[in-house]
NUNU-702976 format. One record per residue (C-alpha): residue in three letters; x, y, z negated. Coordinates in steps of 0.5 Angstrom, whole numbers, plus 500, padded with zeros to 3 digits. Layout:
BEGIN
ALAXYZ
...
//
This chain:
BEGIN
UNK647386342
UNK641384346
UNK645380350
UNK651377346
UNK645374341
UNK642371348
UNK649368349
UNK649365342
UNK643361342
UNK643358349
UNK651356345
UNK646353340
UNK642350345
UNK647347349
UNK652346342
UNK645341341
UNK644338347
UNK651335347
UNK650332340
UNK643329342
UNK646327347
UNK652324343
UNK646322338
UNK643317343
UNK649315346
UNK651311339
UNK644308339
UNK645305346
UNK652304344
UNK652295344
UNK656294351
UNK661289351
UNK667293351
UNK664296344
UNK664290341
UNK670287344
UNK673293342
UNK670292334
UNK672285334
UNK680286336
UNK680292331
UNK676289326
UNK678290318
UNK671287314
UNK667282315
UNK661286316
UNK664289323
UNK666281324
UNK658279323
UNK656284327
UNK660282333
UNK658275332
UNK650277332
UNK652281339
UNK655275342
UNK650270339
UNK644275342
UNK649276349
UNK650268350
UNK643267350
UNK642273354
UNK647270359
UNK644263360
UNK637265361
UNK640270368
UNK644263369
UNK651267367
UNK654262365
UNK661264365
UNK659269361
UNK656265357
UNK663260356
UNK666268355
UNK660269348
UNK662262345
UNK669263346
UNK669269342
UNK664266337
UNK668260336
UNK675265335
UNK670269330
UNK668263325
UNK675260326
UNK677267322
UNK672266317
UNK674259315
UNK669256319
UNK674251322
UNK668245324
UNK663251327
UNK669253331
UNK670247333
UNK663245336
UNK663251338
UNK669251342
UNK667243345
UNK660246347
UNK663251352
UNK667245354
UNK661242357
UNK659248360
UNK665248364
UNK664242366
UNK658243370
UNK661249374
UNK665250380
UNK673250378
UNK675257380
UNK682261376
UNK677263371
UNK674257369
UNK681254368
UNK684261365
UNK677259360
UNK679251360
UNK685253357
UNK684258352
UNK679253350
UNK683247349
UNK688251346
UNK683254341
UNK680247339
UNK688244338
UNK689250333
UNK682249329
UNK685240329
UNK691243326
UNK688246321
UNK684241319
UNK690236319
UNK687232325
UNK695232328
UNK694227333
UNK688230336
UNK692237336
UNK696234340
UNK692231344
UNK689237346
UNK695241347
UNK698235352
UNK691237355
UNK694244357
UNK700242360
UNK696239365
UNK693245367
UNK697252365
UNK701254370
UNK705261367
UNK712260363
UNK708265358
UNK702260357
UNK706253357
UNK711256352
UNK705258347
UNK703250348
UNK710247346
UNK710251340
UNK704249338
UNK706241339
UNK712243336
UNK709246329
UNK705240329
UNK711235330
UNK715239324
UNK708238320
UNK708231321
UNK716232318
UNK717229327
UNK723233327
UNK727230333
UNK720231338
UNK719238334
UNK726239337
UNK725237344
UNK718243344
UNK722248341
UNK729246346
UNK723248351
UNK721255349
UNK727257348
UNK730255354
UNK725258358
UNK725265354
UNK732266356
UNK729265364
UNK723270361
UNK729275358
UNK725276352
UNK729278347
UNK724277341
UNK721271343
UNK728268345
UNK730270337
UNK724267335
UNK724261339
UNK731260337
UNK731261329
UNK724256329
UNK730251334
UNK736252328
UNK731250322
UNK729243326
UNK735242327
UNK737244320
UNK732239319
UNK736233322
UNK743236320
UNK745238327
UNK752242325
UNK749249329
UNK742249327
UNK746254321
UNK748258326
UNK742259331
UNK738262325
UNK744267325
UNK744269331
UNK736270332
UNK738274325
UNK742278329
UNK738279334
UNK732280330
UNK736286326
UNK739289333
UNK731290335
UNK729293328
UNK723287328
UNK721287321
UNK716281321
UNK722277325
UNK727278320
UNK722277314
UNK722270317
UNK730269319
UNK730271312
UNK725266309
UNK728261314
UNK735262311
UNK732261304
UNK729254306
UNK735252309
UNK740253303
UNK735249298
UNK735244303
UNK743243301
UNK741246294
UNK745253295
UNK742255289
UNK746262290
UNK745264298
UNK738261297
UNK737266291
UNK740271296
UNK736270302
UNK730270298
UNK732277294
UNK733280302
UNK725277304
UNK723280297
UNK726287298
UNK723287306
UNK716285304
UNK717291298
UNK719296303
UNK714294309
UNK709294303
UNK706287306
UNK702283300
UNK703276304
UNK709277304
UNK712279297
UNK708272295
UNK712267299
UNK719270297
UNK717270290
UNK714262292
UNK721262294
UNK725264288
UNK720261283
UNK722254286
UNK729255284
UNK726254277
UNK729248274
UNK724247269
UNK719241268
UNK714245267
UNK714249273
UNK716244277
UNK710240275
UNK705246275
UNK707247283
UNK706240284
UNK698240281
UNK697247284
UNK699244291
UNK695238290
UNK690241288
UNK689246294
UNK689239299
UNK685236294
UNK679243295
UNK682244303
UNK680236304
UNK673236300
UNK671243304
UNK673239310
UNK668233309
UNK663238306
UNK664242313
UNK664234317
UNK657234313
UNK653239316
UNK653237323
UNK648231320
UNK643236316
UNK636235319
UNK632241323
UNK629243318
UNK636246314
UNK637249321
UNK631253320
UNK634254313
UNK641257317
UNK637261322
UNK632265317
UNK639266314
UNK641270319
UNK635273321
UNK635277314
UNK643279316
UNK639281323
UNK635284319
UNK641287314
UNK644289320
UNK639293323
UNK637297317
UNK645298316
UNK645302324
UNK639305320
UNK643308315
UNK649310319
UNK644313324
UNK641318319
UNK648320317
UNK650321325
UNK644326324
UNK646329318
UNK653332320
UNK650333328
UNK646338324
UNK651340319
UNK656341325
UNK651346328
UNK650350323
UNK657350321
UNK658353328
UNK652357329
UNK655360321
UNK662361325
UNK659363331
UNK655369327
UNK662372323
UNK666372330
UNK661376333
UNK660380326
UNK667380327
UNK668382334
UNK661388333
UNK666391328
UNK672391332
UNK668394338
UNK665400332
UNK671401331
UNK674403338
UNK669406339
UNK670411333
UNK678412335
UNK675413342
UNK669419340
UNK675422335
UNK680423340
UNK675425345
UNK673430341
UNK680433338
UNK682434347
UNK676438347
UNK677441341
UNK684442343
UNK682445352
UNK676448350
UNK676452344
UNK683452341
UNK685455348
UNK679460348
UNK680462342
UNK688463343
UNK686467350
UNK681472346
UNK687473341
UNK691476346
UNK686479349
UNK685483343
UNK692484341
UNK693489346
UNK687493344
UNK689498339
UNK681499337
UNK682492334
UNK681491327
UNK687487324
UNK683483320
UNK679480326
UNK685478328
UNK687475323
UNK680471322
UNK681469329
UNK688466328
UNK686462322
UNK681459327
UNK685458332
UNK690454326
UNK683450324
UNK682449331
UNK689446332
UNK689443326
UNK683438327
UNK685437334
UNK692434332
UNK689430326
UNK683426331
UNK688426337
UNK691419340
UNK695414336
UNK701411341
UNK700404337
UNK705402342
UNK710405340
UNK715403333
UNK709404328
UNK715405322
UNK717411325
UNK710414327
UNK707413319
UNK714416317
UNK713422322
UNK706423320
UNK708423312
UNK714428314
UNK710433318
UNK707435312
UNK713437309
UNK716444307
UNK720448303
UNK714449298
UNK713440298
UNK717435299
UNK715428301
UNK718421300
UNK717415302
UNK719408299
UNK719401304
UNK715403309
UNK722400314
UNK721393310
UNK714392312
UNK712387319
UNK708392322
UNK707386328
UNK702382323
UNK698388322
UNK692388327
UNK692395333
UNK684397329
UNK688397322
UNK694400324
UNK689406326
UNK685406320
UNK692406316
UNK694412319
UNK688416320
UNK686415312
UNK694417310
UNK692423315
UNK686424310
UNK689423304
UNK696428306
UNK691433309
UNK686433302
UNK694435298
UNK695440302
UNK688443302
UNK686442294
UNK691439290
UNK698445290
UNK703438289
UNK710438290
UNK711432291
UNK709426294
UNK711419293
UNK708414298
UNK711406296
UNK709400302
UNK709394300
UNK708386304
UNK706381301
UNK699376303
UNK696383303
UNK699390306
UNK699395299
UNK700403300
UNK701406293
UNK699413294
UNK701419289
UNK702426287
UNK704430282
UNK697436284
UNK692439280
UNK687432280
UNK681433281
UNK675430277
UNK670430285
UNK673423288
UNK666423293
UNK668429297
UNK668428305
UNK676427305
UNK676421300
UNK669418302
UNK672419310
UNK677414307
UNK674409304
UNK669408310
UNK675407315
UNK679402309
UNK671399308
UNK670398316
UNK676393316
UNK675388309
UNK679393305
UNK679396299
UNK681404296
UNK681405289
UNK682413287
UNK685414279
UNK686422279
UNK684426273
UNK683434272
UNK691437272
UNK694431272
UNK696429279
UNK692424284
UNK693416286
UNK690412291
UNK691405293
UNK690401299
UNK690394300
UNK688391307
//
């Protein structure tokens, strides 16, 4: 016992260790591929602002070693960040102080892999900020330097999306005629429908007699990938195609199919630009007009953010304190908040090693049972093979020894007989148990042999019970506790008839009665034995007997 509590504190011991360590490991745990990590899986702003603190302190790191690749790499991903935010001027500045930086380096793949992404990044911010012309411009700038397929066709659907802004079609046509002819060298099959649904709206657009069935082949490619996304947009597409020509009832149809999908896939955006769709179907002056001031107004906001963001870059040095001592109290926020989320990694590191020391505890409690129990059945029927070898056999010798004395009292014999029975009768009732064998079979042989023409025995299901649930321990136990049971009917309680009724449910139950004598006594060693026996395994007994009115016991385990 000693020794398996020396075992269960080194596991403690170790068990904690390893959660320190684990402890320690978070604390430090502000590596880039962390926090690259973070950015890509972010879902709230604050994962985004703590990204967006770590690179700023990374960047500035970066330069003092004079690191400056790593340093173009920081601002990229901060530019990208204040670009999701809605920063667009901040991420364009961003993005053109990367650029400068680039220009002080020696050209290498990793520069212009940089260069690229830049220059991409900063034609995506001026489309969004409805500065077109320098979009392009940005993007012609690309061209000039990419070298894959994949990378050039990014470019020109980007040029093409900024033409089909501008309502350019023929120049959007020509973009996205490029992506598409370069997916099908590529025999991406995704791509190639995207490129050709984007392809058949231009050319919707400029009434070109296939555009109609560009869609619908990228409609069908789309469906034959089971790409949910890429249909919603076929759909959409559809629908902005017939309202072009005023088919009212396939846009209504279409419409209908983008609505239905954007309910089954559960997508929120999704559900209002199919529901913008249908309400455009509306006639009504009213709503007609509604949409007109809405639209206006939300250009009107999204140009007055964009004069307002302008302005910012003019504000003295002393709003620029204002802006860092802003973000030193998120700093500050920060910090208090890994504070917090420490203190809680500390609780349920605690939490978890108690629980496991708590479960630990009861599997050795457990398993100490189990081994008392061996123990038990070993001592029993160690015990029955002496009582058998030595005494039972002694006694039978002497009992033929006298029985060819003539000078011998018959009622010696007759008390040495009774011994012998005694003797016999205690080694069978302690001897082994072959677990191994059908157990149905040997509790039915059990309950039989107490059988005789003066008591009769039945038993009720005991075929129907899945004895391969039942552990080997409590297999042992059951059987020695009818033992008893059987063995204290035949000594005391001059019944006729025994019924032993098994049932199986979440827990095994035996219902034993007799139609005896009763007893008022439920504490003498028989009984008390089998409540020991049925205690030791988390069972329970209970006895109902009174004075000539038979005896019952139920054991539940």
């Amino acid at each position: 016992m000693k020794k398996i509590k020396l075992s269960f504190l080194y596991f403690c011991l170790l068990l904690g260790c390893f959660w320190s360590k684990k402890v320690r490991a978070q604390q430090v745990n502000d590596s880039l591929s962390y926090y690259y990590n973070l950015y890509i899986e972010s879902k709230e702003g604050s994962d985004l602002f703590k990204v967006y603190n770590f690179y700023g302190k990374h960047k500035e790191f970066s330069l003092q070693k004079k690191d400056t690749l790593n340093a173009v790499y920081d601002l990229r991903f901060i530019a990208s960040i204040q670009y999701k935010i809605g920063r667009y001027h901040e991420s364009d500045a961003t993005g053109v102080s990367a650029l400068e930086l680039i220009k002080k380096m020696v050209t290498t793949p990793e520069t212009i892999e940089a260069k690229i992404g830049l220059l991409n990044h900063l034609g995506i911010v001026s489309y969004e900020l409805k500065n077109y012309n320098r979009a392009l411009q940005l993007y012609d700038r690309v061209l000039k330097i990419v070298q894959t397929n994949n990378q050039k066709n990014i470019v020109y659907n980007n040029k093409a999306n900024v033409y089909k802004k501008k309502n350019n079609y023929d120049l959007a046509k020509v973009e996205f005629t490029k992506v598409y002819l370069n997916n099908l060298k590529l025999g991406n099959i995704l791509e190639t429908a995207r490129s050709l649904d984007n392809l058949g709206l231009v050319k919707s657009k400029l009434n070109n007699e296939d555009g109609l069935k560009n869609m619908l082949d990228a409609l069908k490619i789309r469906q034959t990938e089971n790409n949910f996304d890429e249909i919603f947009v076929s759909y959409k597409h559809l629908a902005e195609y017939f309202a072009d020509r005023n088919d009212i009832k396939r846009v209504k149809y279409y419409a209908n199919k983008a609505y239905d999908l954007a309910v089954t896939v559960k997508n929120v955006s999704y559900k209002l630009e199919s529901l913008s769709l249908l309400l455009n179907l509306d006639a009504s002056y009213k709503v007609k007009e509604y949409r007109r001031l809405t639209d206006s107004i939300a250009v009107a906001k999204q140009v007055n953010e964009n004069k307002f963001a302008s302005m910012k870059y003019d504000f003295s040095e002393e709003k620029r304190k204002a802006e860092e001592a802003k973000l030193k109290l998120i700093k500050s926020q920060l910090a208090e908040e890994k504070q917090k989320q420490l203190k809680l990694l500390y609780l349920i590191s605690t939490l978890f090693i108690l629980f496991m020391a708590i479960l630990l505890y009861f599997i050795l409690r457990s398993r100490h049972k189990k081994e008392e129990l061996l123990q038990v059945y070993k001592t029993e029927t160690r015990i029955s093979v002496k009582v058998h070898d030595e005494v039972a056999n002694d006694v039978y010798h002497i009992i033929t020894k006298l029985q060819d004395n003539a000078t011998v009292n018959e009622d010696v014999l007759d008390d040495l007989e009774k011994v012998y029975n005694k003797t016999r009768d205690i080694s069978r009732e302690n001897s082994t148990i072959n677990l191994e064998a059908n157990f149905n079979e040997i509790v039915n042989d059990l309950l039989v042999s107490y059988k005789n023409n003066e008591i009769n025995i039945i038993t009720k299901n005991s075929a129907k019970i899945n004895w391969k649930r039942v552990s080997k321990e409590k297999k042992t136990i059951i059987y020695r506790v009818l033992q008893e049971l059987m063995t204290n009917m035949k000594k005391h309680s001059k019944a006729s008839l025994v019924v032993v009724t098994f049932t199986q449910e979440n827990k095994l139950v035996i219902k034993y009665s007799d139609n005896g004598i009763g007893t008022e006594n439920k504490t003498h060693n028989g009984l008390q034995n089998a409540e020991n026996r049925i205690n030791s395994v988390n069972g329970t007994i209970s006895f109902d007997s009174h004075s000539g009115k038979g005896f019952k016991a139920t054991i539940t385990i």
